[in-house]
N, C-alpha and C positions, 0 to 999 in steps of 0.2 A: 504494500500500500504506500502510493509515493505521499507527496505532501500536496502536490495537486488535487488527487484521490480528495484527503483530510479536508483540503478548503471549496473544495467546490459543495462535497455532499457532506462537512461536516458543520464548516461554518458560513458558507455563503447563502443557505438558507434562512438561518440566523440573522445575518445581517439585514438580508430582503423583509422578513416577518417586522425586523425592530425599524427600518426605513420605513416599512409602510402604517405599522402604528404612531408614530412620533407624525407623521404626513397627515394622516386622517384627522391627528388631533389639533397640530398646526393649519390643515384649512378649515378644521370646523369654528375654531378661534380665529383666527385671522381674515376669511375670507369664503365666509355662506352666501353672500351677495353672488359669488362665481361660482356655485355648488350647484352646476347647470349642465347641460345639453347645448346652448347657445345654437336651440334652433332656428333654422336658415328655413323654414318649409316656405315664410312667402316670397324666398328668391326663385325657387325651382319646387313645382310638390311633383308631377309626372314620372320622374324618375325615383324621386325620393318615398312614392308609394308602393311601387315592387322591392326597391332597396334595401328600406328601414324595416321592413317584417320581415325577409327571406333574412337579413343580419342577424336581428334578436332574435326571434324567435330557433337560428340555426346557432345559435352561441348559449340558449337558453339550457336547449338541449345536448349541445356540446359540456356543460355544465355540470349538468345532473348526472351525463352519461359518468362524468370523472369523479362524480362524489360516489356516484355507485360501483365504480371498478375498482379506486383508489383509496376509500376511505372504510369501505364494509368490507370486511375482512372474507377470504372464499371461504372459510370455514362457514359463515353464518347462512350464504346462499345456497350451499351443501345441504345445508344443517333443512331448510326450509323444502328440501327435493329439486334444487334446479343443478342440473349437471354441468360439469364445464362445456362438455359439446353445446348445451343448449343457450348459456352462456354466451359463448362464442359467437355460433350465429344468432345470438338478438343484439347484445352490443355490437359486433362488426355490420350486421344491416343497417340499426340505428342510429350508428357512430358515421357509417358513410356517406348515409341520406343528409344529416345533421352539418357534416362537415363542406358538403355541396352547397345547400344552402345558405354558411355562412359566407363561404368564398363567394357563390356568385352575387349576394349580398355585398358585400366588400367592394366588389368590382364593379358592381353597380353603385355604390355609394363614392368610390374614389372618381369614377367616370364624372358625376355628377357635380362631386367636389372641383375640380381642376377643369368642365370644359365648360360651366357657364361662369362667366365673369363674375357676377355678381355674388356666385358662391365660394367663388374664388377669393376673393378681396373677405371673405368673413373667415375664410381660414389664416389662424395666428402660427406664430412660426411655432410655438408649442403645439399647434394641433401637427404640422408637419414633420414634428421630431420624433411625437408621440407615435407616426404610423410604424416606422420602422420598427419599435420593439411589438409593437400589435401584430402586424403583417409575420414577421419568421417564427415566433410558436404555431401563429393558424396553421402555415401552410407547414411548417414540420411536424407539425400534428396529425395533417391530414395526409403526406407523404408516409408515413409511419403505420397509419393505419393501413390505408391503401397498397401500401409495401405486404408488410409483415401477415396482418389480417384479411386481407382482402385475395393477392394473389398469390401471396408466401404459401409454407408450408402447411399442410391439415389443419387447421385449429388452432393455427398461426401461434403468433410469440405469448405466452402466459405472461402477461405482466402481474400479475395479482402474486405471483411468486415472490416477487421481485422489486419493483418498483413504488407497490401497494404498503409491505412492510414497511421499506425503507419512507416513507412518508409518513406513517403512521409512528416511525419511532422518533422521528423530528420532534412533534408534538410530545411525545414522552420524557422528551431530553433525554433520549439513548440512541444517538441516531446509527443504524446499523450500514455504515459506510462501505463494506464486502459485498451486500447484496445489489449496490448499484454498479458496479463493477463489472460486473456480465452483461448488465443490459446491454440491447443493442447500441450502436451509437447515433441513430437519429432518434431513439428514445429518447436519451440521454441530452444530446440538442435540444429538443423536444424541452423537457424538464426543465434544463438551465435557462432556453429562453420565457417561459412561463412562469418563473420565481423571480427572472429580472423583470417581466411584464406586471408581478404582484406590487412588487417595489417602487414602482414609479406612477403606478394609478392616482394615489392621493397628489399627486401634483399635474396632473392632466385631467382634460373632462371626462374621464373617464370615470370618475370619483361620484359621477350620477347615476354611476349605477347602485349606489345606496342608497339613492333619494328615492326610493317606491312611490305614487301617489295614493298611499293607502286610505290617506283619510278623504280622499278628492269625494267621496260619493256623500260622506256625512258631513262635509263643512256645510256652513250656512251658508246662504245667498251675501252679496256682493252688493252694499246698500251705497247707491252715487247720493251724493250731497253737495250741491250749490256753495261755493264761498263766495257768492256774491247773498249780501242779507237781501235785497231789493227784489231776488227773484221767491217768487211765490213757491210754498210746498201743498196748497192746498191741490188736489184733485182737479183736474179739470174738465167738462162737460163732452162724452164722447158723442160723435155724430157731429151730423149739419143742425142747425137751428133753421126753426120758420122763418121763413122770409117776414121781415119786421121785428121781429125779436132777434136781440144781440145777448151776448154772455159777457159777464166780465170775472175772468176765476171761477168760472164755471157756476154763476149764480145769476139765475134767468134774471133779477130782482132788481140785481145791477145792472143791467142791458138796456139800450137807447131803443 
């Protein structure tokens, strides 16, 4: 085990987890005003309506597929009757459909980014810097799959051997640095760019993906109010009036 080995899978994880809590906390203090999306929909919506659902919705699922391969141990899916064959082909079909969708997502969202002007001019050089660590997990994620799972050998690369543990012992503070060592090495890619992509979210907009709008259905209505004193809050008279009768504030009473 060299000392590359030690710092990549022993402490660089480490550092990514403590960059991105000290991030989260520093923009929630400093800067919820920019704890946003900073969306651009009434520059371009046309594209930005195939784009923005085939993205999340293929990143949503890309998601859950990794909490479910990577964080629940194979023992427990064993344990419940699902075999690793069966395994296999449900995350490698879901995992491939998922990772299509976010790509041509992406592509369709960078298209949109860079060829109308006006969307152009609202991307910040932080949104520009942000693509490149975005951009090499996706696609080494999904060369990985595609590789190993898809065309590779029978029932492809078991990561849940492997990669599954070694994640899970992060979090225990015993991190088992041997068993990353066999993975393949676009796994491995894979992994390193994904821990530096955790690390740098709380300083990109990307940090809106903890803004849920969970409460959007139960807030109250949005009450407009006058700062001019002069204009009236009374009600005012719906419809046309009779010809001869005038309204004034909506009080026949008052009328010429």
């Amino acid at each position: 085990m060299s000392t590359l080995d030690i710092a990549l899978w022993g402490v660089f994880p480490y550092v990514a987890l403590t960059v991105f809590i000290v991030g989260i906390v520093w923009r929630w203090k400093t800067d919820q005003f920019g704890w946003t999306s900073r969306s651009s929909q009434l520059h371009e919506s046309k594209i930005l309506r195939w784009g923005s659902p085939l993205f999340h919705v293929g990143i949503i699922f890309v998601f859950l597929g990794h909490v479910l391969g990577v964080l629940i141990p194979k023992s427990w899916t064993e344990a419940v009757g699902v075999s690793q064959h069966t395994y296999h082909l449900v995350a490698t079909g879901a995992g491939a459909v998922a990772a299509v969708m976010a790509i041509a997502g992406f592509v369709l969202l960078m298209i949109r980014r860079f060829k109308y002007p006006s969307v152009r001019r609202k991307t910040t050089r932080n949104d520009k810097v942000m693509l490149l660590p975005l951009t090499i997990p996706l696609l080494l994620g999904a060369f990985a799959t595609f590789h190993h799972q898809v065309f590779g050998e029978e029932g492809g690369y078991d990561y849940r051997e492997t990669i599954s543990p070694w994640l899970r012992s992060i979090f225990t503070l015993n991190p088992k640095i041997d068993l990353m060592l066999g993975a393949p090495l676009d796994f491995q890619l894979h992994v390193i760019a994904g821990i530096l992509l955790i690390a740098i979210i709380p300083y990109t907009r990307l940090v809106h993906m903890f803004s849920a709008p969970i409460g959007y259905v139960t807030r109250p209505y949005i009450v407009y109010r006058s700062r001019d004193a002069a204009v009236s809050t009374r009600d005012r008279a719906r419809g046309w009036s009779p010809v001869g009768e005038g309204t004034v504030n909506g009080d026949p009473s008052e009328g010429a």
